[in-house]
C-alpha positions in Angstrom: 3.2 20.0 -2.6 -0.2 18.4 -3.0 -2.5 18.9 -6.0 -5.8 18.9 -4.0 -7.1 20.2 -1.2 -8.8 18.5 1.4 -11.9 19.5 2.7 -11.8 21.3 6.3 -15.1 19.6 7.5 -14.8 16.2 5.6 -17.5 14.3 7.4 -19.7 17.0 7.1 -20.9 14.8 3.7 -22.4 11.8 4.6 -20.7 9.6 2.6 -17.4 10.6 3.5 -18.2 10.6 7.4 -19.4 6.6 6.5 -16.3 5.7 4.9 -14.0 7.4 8.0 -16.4 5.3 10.2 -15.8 2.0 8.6 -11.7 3.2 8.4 -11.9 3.3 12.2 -13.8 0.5 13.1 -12.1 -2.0 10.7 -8.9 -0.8 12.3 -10.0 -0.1 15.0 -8.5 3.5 15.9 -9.8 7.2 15.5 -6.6 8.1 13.2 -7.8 8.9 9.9 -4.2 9.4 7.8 -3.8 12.1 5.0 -4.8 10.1 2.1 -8.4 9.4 3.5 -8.9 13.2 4.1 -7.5 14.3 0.9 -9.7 11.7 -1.1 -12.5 13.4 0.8 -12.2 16.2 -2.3 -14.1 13.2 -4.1 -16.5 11.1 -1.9 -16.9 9.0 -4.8 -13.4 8.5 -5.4 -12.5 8.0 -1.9 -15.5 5.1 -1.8 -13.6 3.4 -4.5 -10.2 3.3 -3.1 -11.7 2.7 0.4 -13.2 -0.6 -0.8 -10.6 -1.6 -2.8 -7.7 -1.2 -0.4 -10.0 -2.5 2.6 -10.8 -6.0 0.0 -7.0 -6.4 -0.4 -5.6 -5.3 2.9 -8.2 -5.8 5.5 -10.2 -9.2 4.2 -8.8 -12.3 5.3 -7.3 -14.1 2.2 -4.6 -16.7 2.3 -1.4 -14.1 2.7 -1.3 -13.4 6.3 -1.7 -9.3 7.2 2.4 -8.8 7.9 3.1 -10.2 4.3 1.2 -7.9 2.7 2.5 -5.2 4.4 5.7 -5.8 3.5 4.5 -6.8 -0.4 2.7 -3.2 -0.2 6.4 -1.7 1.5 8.5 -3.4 -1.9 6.0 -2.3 -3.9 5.9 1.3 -3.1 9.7 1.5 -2.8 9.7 0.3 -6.6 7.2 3.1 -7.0 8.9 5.5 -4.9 6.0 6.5 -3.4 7.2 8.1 -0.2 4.0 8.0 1.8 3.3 4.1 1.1 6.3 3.4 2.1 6.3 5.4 5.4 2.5 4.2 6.2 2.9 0.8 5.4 6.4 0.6 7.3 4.5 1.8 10.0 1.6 -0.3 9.8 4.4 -3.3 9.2 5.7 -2.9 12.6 2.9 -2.5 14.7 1.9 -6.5 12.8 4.9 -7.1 14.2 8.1 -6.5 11.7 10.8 -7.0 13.6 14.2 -4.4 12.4 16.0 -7.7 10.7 12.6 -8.6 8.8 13.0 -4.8 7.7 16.2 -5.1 6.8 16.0 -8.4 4.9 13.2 -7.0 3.3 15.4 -4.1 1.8 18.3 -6.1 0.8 15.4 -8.2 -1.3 13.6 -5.1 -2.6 17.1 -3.7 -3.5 18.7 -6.7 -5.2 15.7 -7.8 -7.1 15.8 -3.5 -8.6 19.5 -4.4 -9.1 18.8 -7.9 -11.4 16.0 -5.8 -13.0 17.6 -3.2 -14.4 20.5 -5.6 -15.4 17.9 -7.7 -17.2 16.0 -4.8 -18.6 19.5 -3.4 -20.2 20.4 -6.6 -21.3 17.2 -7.5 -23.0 17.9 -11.1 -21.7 15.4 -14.0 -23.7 13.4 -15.4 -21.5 13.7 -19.5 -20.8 11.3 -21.3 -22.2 11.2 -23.1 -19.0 9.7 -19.9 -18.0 7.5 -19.2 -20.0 3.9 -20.8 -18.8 2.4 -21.2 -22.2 4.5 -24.3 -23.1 
């Protein structure tokens, strides 16, 4: 059950209609998904995360779109946040993630969980090799 709710007539602020605009046109669709239109509650807010999301996901940088899709997927699995992981499955496969890159991708996300809780209960020191300060 969400904790806000979103506006009925979002775009009637301006600010909020500029942000959906520059959602659409930067990917280039009229969909605007649920967490857009609930950040709406707080134009200022949804600015913010807008620019930040559209900096890390939508500027060219030197990890190529699908990668960090699937980052974001492994990411929001470890989270368990259950819309990430749906929308950026989604926006994973339309870049092009084939079913074995998805499974791969879980066997990764699940064995590095695995060797992290093993670590994290063993309290394991770390090598010194490791460690980038010597």
């Amino acid at each position: 059950m969400t904790t806000v709710k979103a506006p009925e007539n979002p775009e009637d602020d301006p600010r909020v209609k500029a942000v959906f605009d520059d959602i659409r046109a930067i990917r280039n669709t009229d969909f605007i998904n649920n967490i857009w239109r609930y950040l709406a509650f707080d134009p200022a807010l949804l600015e913010e995360v807008w620019r930040d999301v559209k900096g890390v996901m939508a500027e060219p940088s030197l990890l190529d779109p699908l990668t960090k899709e699937m980052i974001y997927i492994a990411v929001s699995i470890a989270n368990a946040c259950d819309y990430c992981v749906h929308s950026h499955t989604a926006a994973a496969k339309a870049k092009g993630m084939s079913d074995a890159q998805h499974a791969e991708l879980l066997r990764l996300v699940s064995q590095a969980g695995r060797t992290n809780h093993l670590l994290n209960g063993m309290k394991i020191p770390v090598d010194p090799a490791f460690d980038t300060e010597t």
